[in-house]
C-alpha positions as CSV (number, residue, x, y, z in Angstrom):
1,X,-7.4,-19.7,-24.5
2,X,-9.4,-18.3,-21.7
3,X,-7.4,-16.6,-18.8
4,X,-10.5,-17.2,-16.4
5,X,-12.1,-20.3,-15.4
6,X,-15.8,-19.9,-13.8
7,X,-16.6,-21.8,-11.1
8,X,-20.2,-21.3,-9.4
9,X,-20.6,-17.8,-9.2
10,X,-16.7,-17.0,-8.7
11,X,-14.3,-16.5,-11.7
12,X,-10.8,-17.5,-11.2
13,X,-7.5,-16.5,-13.2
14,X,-5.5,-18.9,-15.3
15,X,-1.8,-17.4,-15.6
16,X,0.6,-18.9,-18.1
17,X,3.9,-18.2,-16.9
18,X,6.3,-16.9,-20.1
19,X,10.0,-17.1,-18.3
20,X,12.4,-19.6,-17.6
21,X,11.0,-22.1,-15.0
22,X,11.9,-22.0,-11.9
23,X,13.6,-24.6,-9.6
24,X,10.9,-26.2,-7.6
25,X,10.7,-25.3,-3.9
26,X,8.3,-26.9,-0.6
27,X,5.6,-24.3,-0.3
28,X,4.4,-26.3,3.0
29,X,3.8,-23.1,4.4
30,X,1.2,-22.1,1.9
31,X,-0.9,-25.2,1.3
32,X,-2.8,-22.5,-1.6
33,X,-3.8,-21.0,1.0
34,X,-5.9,-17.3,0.1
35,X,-3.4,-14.7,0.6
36,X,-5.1,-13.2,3.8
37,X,-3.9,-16.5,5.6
38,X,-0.7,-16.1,4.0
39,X,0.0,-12.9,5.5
40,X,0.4,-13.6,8.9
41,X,-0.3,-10.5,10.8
42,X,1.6,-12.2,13.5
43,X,4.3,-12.8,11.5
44,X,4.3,-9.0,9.8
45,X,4.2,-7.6,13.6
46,X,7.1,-9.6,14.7
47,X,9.0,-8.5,11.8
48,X,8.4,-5.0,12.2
49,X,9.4,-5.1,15.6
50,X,12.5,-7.1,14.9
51,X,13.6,-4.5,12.1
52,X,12.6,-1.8,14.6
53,X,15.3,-3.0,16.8
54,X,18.0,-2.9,14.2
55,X,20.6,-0.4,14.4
56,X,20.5,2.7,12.0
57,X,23.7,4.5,12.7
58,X,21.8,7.6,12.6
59,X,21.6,8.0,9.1
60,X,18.4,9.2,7.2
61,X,18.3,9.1,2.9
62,X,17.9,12.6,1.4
63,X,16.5,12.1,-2.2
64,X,19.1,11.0,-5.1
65,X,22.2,12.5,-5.1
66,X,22.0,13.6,-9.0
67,X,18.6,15.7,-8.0
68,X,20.8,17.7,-5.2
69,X,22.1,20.6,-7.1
70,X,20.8,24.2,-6.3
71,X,20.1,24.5,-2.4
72,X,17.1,22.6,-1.5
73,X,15.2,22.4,1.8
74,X,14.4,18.5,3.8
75,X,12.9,18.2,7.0
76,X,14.0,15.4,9.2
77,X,12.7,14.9,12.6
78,X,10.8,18.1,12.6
79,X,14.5,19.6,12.0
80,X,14.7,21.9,8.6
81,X,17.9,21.7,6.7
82,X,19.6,22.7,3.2
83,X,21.3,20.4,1.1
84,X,23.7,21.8,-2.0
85,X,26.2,20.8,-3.8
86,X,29.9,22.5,-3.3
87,X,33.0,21.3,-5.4
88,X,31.1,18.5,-6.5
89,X,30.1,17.1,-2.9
90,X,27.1,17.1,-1.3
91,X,26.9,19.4,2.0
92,X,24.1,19.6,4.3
93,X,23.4,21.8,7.2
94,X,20.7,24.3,9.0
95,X,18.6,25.3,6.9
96,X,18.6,28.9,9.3
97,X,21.0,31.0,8.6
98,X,22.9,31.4,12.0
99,X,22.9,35.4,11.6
100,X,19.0,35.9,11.7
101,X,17.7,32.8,10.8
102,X,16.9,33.6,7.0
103,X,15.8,30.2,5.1
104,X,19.0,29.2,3.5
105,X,17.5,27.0,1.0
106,X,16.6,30.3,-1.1
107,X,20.2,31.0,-1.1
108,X,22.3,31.1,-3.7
109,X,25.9,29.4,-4.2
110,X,28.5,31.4,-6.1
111,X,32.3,31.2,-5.8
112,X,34.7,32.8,-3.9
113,X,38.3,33.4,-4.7
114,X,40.9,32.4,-1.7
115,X,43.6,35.4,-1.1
116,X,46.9,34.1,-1.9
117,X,46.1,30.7,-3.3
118,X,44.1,31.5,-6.3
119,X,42.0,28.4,-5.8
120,X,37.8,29.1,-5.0
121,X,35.5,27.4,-3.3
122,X,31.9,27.1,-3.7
123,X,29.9,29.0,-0.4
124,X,26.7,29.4,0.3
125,X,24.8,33.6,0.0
126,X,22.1,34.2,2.9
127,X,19.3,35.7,1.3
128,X,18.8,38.1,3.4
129,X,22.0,40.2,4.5
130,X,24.9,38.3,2.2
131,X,26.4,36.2,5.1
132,X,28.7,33.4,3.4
133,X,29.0,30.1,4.4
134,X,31.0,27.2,3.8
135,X,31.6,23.5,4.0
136,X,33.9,24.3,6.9
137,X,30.8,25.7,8.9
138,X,30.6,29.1,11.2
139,X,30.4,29.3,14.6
140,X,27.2,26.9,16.1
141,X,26.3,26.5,12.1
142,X,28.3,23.3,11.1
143,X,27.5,20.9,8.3
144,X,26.3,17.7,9.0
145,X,28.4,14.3,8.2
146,X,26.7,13.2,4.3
147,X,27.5,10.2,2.4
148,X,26.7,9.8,-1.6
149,X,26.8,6.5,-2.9
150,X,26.2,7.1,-6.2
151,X,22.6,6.9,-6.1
152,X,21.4,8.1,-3.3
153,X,22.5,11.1,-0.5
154,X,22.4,10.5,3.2
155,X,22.5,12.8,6.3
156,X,23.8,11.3,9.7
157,X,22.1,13.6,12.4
158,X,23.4,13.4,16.2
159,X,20.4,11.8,19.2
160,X,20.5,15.3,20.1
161,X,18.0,16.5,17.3
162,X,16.8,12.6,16.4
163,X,15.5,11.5,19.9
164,X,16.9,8.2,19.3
165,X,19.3,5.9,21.4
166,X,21.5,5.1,17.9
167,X,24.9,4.7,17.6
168,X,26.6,6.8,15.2
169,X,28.5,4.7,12.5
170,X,31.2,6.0,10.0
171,X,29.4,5.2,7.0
172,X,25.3,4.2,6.3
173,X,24.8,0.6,7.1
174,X,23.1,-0.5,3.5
175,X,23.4,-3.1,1.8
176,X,25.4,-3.6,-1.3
177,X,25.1,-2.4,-4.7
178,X,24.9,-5.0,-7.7
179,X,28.2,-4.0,-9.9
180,X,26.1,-3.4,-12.8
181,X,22.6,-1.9,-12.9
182,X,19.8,0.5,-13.8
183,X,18.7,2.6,-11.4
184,X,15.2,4.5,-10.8
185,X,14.4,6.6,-7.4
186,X,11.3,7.7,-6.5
187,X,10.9,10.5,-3.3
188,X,7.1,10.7,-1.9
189,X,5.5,12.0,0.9
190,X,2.6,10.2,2.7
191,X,1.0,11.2,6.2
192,X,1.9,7.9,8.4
193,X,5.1,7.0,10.4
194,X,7.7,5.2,9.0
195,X,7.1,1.7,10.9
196,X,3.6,1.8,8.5
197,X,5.5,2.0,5.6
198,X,7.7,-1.0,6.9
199,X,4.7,-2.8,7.7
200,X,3.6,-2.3,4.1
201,X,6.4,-3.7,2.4
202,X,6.6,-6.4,4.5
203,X,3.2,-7.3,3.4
204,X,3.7,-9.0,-0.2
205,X,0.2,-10.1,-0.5
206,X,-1.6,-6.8,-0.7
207,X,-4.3,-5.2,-3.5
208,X,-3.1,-8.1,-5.7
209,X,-6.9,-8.4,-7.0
210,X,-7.6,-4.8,-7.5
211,X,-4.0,-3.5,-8.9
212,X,-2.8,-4.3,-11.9
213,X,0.7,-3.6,-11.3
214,X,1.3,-5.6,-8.1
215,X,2.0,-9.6,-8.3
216,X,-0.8,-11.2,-9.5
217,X,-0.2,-14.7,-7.6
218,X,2.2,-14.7,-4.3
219,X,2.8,-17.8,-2.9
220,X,4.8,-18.1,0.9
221,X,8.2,-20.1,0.4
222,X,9.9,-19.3,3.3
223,X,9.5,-17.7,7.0
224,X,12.1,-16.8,9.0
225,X,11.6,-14.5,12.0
226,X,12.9,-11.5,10.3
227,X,12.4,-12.2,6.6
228,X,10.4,-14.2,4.4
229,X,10.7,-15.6,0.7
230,X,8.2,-15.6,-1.8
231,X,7.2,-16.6,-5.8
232,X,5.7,-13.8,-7.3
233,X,4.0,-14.0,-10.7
234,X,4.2,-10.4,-12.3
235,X,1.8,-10.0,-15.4
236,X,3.0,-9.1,-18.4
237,X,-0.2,-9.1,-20.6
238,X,-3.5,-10.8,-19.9
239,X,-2.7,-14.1,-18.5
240,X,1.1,-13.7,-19.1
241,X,3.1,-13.4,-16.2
242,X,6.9,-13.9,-15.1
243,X,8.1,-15.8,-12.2
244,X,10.2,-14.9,-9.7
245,X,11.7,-15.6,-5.8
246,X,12.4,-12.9,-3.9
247,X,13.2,-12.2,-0.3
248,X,11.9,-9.3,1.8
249,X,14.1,-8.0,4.9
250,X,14.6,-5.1,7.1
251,X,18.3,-4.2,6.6
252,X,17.7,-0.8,9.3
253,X,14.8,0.4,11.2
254,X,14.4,2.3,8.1
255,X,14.5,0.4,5.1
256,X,12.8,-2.6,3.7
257,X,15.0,-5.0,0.7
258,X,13.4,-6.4,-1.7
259,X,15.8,-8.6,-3.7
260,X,15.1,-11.1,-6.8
261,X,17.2,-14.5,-5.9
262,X,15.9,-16.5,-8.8
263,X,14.0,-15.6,-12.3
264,X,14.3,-12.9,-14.8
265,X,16.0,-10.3,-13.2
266,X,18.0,-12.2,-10.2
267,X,20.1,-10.3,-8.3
268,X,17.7,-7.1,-8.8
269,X,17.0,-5.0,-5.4
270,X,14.0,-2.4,-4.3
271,X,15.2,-0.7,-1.5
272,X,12.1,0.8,0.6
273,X,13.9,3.4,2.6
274,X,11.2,5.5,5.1
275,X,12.8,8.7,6.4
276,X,10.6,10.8,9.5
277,X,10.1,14.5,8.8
278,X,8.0,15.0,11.4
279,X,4.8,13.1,13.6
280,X,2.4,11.4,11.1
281,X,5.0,12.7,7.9
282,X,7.1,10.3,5.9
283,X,9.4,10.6,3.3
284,X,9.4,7.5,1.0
285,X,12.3,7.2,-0.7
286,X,12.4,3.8,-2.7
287,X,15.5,2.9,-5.5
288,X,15.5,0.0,-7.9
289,X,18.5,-1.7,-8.7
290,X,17.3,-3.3,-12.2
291,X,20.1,-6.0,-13.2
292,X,19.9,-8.7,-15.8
293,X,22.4,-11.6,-16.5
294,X,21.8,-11.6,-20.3
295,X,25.3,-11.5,-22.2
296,X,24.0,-8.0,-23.3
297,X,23.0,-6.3,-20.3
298,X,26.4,-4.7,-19.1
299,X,27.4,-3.7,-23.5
300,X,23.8,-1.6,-23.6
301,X,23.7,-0.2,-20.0
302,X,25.1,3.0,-20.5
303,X,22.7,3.8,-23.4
304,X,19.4,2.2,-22.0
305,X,19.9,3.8,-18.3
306,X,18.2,7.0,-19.6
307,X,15.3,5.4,-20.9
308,X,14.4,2.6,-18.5
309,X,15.2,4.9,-15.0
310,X,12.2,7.1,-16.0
311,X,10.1,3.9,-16.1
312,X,11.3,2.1,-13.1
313,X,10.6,5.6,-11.4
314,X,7.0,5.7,-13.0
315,X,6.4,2.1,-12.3
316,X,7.4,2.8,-8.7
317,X,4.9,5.6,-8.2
318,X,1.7,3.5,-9.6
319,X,2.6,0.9,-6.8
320,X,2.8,3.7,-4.5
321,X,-0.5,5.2,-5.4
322,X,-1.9,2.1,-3.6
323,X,0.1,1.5,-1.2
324,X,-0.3,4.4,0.2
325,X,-3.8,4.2,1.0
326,X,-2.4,1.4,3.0
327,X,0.2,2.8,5.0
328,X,-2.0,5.4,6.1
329,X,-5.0,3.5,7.1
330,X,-2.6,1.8,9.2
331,X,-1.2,5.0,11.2
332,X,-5.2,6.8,11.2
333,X,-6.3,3.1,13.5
334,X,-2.8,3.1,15.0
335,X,-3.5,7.0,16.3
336,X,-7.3,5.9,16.5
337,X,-6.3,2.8,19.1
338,X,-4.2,5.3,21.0
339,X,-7.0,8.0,21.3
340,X,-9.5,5.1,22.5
341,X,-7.1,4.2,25.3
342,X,-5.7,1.4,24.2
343,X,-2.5,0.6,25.7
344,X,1.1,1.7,24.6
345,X,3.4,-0.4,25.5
346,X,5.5,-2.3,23.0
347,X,6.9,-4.4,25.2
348,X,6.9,-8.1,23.0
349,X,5.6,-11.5,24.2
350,X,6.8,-14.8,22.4
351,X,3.7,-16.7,21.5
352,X,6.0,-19.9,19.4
353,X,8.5,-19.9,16.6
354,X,8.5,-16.2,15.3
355,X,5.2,-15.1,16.6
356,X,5.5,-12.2,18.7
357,X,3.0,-9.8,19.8
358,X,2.9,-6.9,22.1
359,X,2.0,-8.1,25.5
360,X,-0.3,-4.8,26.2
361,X,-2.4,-4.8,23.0
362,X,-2.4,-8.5,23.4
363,X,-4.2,-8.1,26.8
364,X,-6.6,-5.3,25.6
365,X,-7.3,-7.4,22.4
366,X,-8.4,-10.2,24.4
367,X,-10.4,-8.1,26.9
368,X,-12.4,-6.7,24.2
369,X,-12.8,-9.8,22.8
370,X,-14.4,-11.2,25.9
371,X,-17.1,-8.5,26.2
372,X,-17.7,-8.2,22.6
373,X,-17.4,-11.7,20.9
374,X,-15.3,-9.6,18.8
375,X,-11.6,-9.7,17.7
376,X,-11.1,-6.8,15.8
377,X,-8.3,-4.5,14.4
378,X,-5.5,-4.5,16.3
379,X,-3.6,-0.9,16.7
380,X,-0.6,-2.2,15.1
381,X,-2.0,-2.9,11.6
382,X,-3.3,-6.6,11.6
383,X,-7.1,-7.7,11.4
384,X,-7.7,-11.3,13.7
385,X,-10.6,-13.1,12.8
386,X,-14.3,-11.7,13.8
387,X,-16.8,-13.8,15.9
388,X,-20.5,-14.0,15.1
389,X,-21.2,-11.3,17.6
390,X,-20.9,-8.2,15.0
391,X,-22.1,-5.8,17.9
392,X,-18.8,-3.7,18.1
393,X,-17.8,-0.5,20.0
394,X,-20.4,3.2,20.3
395,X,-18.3,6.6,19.9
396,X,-17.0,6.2,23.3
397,X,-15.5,3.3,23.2
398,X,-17.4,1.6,25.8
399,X,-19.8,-1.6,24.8
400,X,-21.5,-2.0,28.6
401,X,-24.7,0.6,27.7
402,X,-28.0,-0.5,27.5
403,X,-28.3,0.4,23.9
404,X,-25.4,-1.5,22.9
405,X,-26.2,-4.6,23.7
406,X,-26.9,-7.0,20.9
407,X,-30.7,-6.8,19.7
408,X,-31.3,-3.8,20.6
409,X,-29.2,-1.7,18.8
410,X,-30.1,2.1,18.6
411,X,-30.6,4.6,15.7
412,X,-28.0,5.7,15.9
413,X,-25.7,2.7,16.3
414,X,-27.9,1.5,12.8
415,X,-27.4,4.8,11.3
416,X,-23.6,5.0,12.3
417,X,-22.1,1.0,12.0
418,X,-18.6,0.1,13.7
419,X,-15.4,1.2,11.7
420,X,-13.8,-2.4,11.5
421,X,-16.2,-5.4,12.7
């Protein structure tokens, strides 16, 4: 059986779906629409800036907890600090050495004997003159407040090194772990700010034609103004693909959920989590919570664990590969809309049942639009549709010279054509 079907000149995929079937939901929001109509930049900027809003309790993940052992540096917030392990625990703290601010993350941890109990603890060697330090801190040097969950390791650092108006919580507000799973974490580094990453994942529809490994059909269930729920059709082989629902939501400012609510796999969870290290630097650190309600799952867990994590982890970084590309267009024309003047307020303006759009770019979109016939790329990530005028902006930014004007368009405006028209 062919898996495409020609019509004219276009080909079209035929996808045979291999799982269970699924219960049948209204998709009046989709009307088969292509997936750029389905994703509503409207919708994806409202939910950003919902999630945005969130509170984060001033926690930020690490990496997984199992790959903190030896001392190892993280930056967060421009802020350099070690992490290591001591008694078992997770400690993290300065990465300067309070004497003369040797890197502590090429220290060493040995242990040192107490007088009179004969108990020792684990402390951390400066480098460069031998200066020990411990879990209980020294002086201004003081650990910070960490949290392992099992899977991951989280830091809670205070407004006065974040910048931000959170308040602190006692413990990371994530949600729950299934009671039986796989896990897989993968830690990358891309050069955008974390709100482009949460922009991506809140964006289902992407690359589908051109990556393999993303969903090859995503069709809109549900829109709330802070989540959405979707079928995705995963391929398999060829034409065969499993179905699934799953919801996407901002749980923090910080993190993205994916979670499976129907299909092979329900109850299954990819937590997107976007820690800052610094203006235009993001650490991507993204766990899958693999879970299966076969009979068999929970008697083979223990023994599988060490084979599927490496996967999920692999599978993770080809998505990533893409996706990527994407977050970081997204911050290059966010930074490129601020260098061109556009403005920067995000104060938000209600425009119907969650639409929402900031009132500043709104203005400036619609200004531009008026002299240019144009509705182009808006600074916050989302493309409106173009009018026939295709005459666009010079280096400048200004579209009021003589040469600009359409039909007489200079060498160099043919030469050098406008970035997004």
């Amino acid at each position: 059986m062919p898996w495409k079907i020609q019509i004219g000149e276009r080909s079209f995929p035929i996808f045979r779906n291999i799982s269970k079937p699924l219960a049948q939901r209204p998709t009046h929001l989709a009307h088969g629409e292509p997936p750029w109509v389905q994703a509503d930049p409207t919708w994806v900027h409202g939910a950003l800036n919902h999630g945005l809003r969130k509170p984060g309790g001033g926690w930020f993940v690490l990496d997984a907890s199992a790959r903190i052992q030896a001392p190892r540096k993280f930056v967060i917030h421009g802020q350099e600090l070690v992490a290591w392990r001591a008694e078992g625990h997770v400690c993290v703290a300065p990465a300067a050495c309070p004497h003369l601010g040797a890197d502590l993350s090429c220290a060493s941890v040995r242990k040192k004997s107490q007088q009179g109990t004969g108990q020792s603890r684990d402390v951390l060697v400066c480098p460069w003159h031998g200066l020990e330090l411990g879990a209980k801190g020294r002086g201004a040097w003081q650990p910070y407040n960490t949290c392992d969950d099992g899977v991951l390791c989280w830091v809670q650092l205070p407004p006065t090194i974040t910048g931000l108006d959170e308040r602190l919580t006692q413990h990371p507000l994530a949600v729950p772990q299934p009671d039986h799973f796989i896990p897989g974490v993968l830690r990358k580094v891309v050069k955008c700010d974390p709100q482009d990453v949460i922009a991506n994942r809140l964006d289902p529809w992407h690359s589908a034609a051109n990556q393999p490994q993303r969903p090859a059909r995503v069709t809109l269930l549900d829109r709330t103004e802070e989540s959405i729920a979707v079928r995705a059709a995963f391929r398999v082989l060829g034409p065969l693909v499993v179905e699934v629902d799953a919801t996407f939501h901002c749980s923090d400012p910080r993190t993205v959920v994916m979670t499976i609510v129907q299909g092979e796999g329900a109850g299954s969870m990819v937590c997107t989590h976007a820690t800052p290290m610094g203006p235009g630097e993001t650490a991507i650190v993204e766990v899958t919570y693999a879970v299966s309600d076969r009979p068999e799952f929970s008697k083979i867990l223990p023994w599988v664990a060490r084979v599927v994590s490496p996967v999920l982890e692999y599978r993770a970084n080809l998505l990533w590969k893409g996706d990527q590309d994407y977050a970081e267009r997204r911050y290059a024309l966010r930074t490129m809309g601020k260098n061109r003047g556009i403005a920067k307020e995000t104060q938000v303006v209600a425009r119907g049942p969650g639409q929402l759009l900031p009132l500043a770019r709104k203005q400036a979109s619609e200004t531009s639009a008026n002299r240019t016939g144009v509705h182009g790329f808006d600074p916050n990530g989302f493309v409106a549709n173009a009018g026939s005028n295709r005459s666009g902006f010079n280096r400048s930014g200004s579209n009021g010279s003589r040469s600009n004007r359409p039909g007489r368009l200079s060498a160099r405006r043919r030469s050098n054509p406008p970035l997004l028209s």
